[in-house]
N, C-alpha and C positions, 0 to 999 in steps of 0.2 A: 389535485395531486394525482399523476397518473398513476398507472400499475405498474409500472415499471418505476418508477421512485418507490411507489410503495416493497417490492418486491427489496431492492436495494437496502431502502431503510432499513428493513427483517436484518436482509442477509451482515448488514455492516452491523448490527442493533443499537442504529441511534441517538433510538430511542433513552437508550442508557448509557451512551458513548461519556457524557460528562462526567461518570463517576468512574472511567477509566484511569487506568496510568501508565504512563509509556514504561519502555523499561528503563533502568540506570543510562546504558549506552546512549540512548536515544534523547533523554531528558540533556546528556551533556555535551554531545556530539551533534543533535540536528540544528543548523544555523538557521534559527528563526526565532522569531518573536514577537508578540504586540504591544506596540507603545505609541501611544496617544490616541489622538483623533485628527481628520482633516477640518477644512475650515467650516466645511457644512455638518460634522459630529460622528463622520465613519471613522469606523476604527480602520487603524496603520496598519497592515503584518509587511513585517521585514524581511528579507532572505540575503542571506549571506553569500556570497557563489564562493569566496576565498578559503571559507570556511566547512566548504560543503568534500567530506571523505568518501562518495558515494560504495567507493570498492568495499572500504572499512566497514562501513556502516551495513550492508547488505552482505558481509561476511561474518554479523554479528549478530546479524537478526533476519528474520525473515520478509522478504517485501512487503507481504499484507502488512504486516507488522507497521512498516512505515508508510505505508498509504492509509492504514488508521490511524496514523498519527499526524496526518493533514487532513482528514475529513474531523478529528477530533477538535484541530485547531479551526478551522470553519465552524465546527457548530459552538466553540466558544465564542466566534466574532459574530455570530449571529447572536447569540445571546445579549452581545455587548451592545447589538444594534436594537436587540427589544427595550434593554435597559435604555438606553441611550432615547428612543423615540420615547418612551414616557420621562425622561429627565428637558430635553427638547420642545415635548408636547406637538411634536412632528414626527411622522415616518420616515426613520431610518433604515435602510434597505439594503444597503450596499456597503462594501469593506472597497478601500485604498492598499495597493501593494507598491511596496517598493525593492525592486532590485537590484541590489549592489553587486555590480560584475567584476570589478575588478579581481585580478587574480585567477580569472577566468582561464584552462589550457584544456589541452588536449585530453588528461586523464579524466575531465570534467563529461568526457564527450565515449568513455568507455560504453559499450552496449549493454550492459544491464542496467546500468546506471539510467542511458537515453531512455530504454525503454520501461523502467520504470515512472521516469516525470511523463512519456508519451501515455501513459495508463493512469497516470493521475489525473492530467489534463482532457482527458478524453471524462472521466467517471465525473469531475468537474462540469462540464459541460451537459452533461446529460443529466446530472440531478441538482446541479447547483445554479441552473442557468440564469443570468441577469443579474450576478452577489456581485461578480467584480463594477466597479466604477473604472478601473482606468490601473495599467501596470505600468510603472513608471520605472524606466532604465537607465540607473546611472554609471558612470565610471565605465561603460562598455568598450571593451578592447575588440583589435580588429577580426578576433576569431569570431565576434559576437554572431554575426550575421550568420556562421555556419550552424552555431547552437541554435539561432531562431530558427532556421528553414530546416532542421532537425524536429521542431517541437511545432511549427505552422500547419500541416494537416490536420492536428488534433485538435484544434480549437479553431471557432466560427471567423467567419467575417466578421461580422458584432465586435468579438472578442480582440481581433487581430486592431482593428480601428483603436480599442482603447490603448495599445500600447504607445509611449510616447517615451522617449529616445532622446536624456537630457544631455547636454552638449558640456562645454568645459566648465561653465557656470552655472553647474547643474547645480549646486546649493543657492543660489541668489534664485533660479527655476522653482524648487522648490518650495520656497516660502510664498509661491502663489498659491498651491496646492493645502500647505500645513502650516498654523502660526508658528511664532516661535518657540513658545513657550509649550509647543505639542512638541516640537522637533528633538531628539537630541542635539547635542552642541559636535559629535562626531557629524552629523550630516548637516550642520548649517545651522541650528538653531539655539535654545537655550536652556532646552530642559537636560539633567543631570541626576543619577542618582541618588539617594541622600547623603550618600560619603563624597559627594562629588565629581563621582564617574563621570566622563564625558560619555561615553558610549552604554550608559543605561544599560550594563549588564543584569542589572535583574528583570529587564524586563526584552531584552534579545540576547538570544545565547548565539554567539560567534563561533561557534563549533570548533574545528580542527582536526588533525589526523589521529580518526582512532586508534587506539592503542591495542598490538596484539593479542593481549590476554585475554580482550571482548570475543575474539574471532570463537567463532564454537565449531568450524567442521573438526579444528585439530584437537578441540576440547571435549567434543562430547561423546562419548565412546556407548553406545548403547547395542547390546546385544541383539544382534534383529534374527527372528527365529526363519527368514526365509527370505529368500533373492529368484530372481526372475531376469530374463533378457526380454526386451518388448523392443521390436522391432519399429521402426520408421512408421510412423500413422496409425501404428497397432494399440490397443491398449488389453487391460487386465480387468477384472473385475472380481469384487470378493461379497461374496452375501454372508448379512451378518442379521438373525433373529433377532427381532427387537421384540419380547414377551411380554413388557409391560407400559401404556406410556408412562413418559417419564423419566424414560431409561436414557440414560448418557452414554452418545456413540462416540468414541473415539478411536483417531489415527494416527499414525506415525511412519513415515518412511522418509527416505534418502536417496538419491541419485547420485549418477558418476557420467558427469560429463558434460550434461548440459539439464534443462528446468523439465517441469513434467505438468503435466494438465490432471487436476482429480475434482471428484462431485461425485455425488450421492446421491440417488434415487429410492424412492419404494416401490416397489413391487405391485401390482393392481392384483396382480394373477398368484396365488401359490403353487409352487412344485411346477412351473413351469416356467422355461425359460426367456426371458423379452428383453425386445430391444429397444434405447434409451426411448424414441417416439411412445410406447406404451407405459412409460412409469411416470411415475410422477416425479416430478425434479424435487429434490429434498433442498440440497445445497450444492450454488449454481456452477459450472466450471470457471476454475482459476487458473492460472497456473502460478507453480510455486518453484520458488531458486532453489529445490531443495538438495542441488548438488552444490550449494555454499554451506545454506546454514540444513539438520535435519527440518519436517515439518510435524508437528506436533499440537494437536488440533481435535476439536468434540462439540457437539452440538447435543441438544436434549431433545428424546422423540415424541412426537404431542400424539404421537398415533404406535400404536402394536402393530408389528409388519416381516417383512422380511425388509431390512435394507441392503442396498447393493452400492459399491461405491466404485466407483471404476478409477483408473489411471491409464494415461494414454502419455505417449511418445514424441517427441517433436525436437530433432535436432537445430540448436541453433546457426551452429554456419560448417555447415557441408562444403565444402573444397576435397583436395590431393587427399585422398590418404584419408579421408571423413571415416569414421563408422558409423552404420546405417541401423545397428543397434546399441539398448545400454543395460547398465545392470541398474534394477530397480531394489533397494534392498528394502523393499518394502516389507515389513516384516509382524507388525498386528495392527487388527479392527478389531478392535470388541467392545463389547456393551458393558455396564454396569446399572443394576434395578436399584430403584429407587431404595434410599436407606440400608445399599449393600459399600460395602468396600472393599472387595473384590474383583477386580475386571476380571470379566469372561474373552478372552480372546482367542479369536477365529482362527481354525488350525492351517487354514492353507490359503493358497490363491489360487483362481484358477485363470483361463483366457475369456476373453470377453465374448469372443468366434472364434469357434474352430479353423482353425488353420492362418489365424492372422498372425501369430507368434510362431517362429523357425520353432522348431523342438520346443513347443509349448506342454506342460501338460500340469497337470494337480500338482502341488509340490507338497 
């Protein structure tokens, strides 16, 4: 396992990702699922593309949010594949996907959306390499080919070869792949829920368009005790004393305009000031839509330190009339010590370098 999966695993802790829970929205809205197995004992996951609200969904929750909720769904079918090779009394290795594109358009192809599955597909490949067997595309309408050459950089040669692209008889195709009796009877085959579903809804959820009451930029009204403008490439940074380990850092902020990149460092050095090469990386940079949904967020410190957590700037599409700055209403880091209930939160923000912020200064 290298150190870079290793590092990942920390950072996602997938270690204990199975005793996670998505949230409501996500549990009823992400069009996915696993049912059955193929003919050699990999588990099935489904993807729904007609059913997929990506604006909805990423205006309800935060992207990490739903990039842990395919790595969760990976390390369930990995499980399925340990269970499965001691039921087998052979090594199962590998998951089977199937993609139902029908209903496939344009709004499917929005850029937060693209570049969310392009960050999925990408963290897939770097820690999950050789899980997939083979993604099979059914029902692919003529746009299909623009979403693939959308999502083709991110994933290998290797990868690209399993894809197989079923034609009009794509259910008679499929029963090469999966008996019938693994199949649903919506995709060609015979299996059915116990009430008789054709489409095994309890075991793939067919999503749909979120409902806007999920939305939380309009819902969530939180008092932020401070805002900041950060320029184009510029970022912030706020240090925050961690006195004890053990101590729980938490953050919170919001954007206007477009997403923001944030991570956390310790400090090596105290009472003096450094730059990200001299800290040590706490938690790695992300970036977050936090100009749809706020970001809201804390990690526990193994070490006493000063921590420092930076936010940096990055418009997404610059044209006529762009602004080259945003407002970050980033507004507390604070600690909380062990067996306290209290958060101590950090009274200001300051700039990361002098002079990278127009009218930067303490706030």
């Amino acid at each position: 396992m290298s150190g870079q999966h290793m590092k990942f695993r920390k950072q996602q802790d997938l270690d204990n990702i199975l005793a996670w829970q998505p949230s409501e929205v996500v549990r009823l809205y992400e069009p996915s699922g696993f049912c059955g197995h193929d003919r050699e004992g990999s588990p099935v996951w489904y993807h729904i593309i007609r059913g997929l609200d990506l604006k909805g969904l990423l205006l309800s929750v935060s992207k990490q949010e739903l990039l842990r909720f395919n790595f969760w769904s990976l390390e369930l079918l990995l499980r399925d594949c340990e269970q499965q090779s001691q039921k087998l009394g052979k090594k199962v290795e590998k998951i089977s996907t199937v993609f139902d594109f029908e209903g496939l358009s344009l709004r499917h192809l929005w850029k937060p959306g693209v570049e969310l599955v392009q960050e999925f597909f990408s963290a897939l490949e770097a820690n999950y390499p050789e899980i997939l067997k083979n993604l099979i595309i059914v029902k692919a309408p003529k746009l299909f080919p623009v979403a693939f050459n959308l999502i083709k950089p991110y994933i290998t040669e290797e990868t690209r070869r399993k894809v197989l692209i079923l034609g009009g008889n794509w259910k008679q195709e499929l029963l090469k792949f999966i008996s019938p009796d693994q199949l649903p009877v919506e995709f060609g085959g015979t299996m059915t829920d116990p009430d008789g579903n054709p489409k095994c809804l309890t075991k793939i959820n067919y999503g749909g368009d979120v409902p806007q009451h999920y939305f939380l930029r309009n819902h969530v009204r939180v008092q932020y005790d401070h805002q900041a403008t950060v320029g184009r490439g510029s970022s912030l940074q706020v240090d925050n004393e961690i006195l004890f380990p053990g101590c729980v850092l938490r953050w919170q902020f919001a954007s206007d305009g477009g997403d923001i990149g944030f991570r956390v460092f310790l400090k090596t050095k105290m009472g003096e000031r450094q730059r990200a090469a001299e800290m040590t990386e706490v938690l790695a940079s992300q970036r977050y839509n936090a100009h749809m949904v706020p970001e809201d967020g804390s990690l526990t410190c193994t070490e006493a330190g000063v921590c420092e957590c930076w936010q940096g700037w990055l418009l997404l599409d610059l044209g006529v009339g762009g602004r080259c700055t945003a407002c970050i209403r980033s507004h507390q880091v604070g600690a909380l010590a062990p067996g306290s209930r209290v958060w101590q939160w950090h009274p200001g923000l300051v700039p990361a370098q002098e002079g990278e912020v127009p009218g930067g200064r303490p706030l």
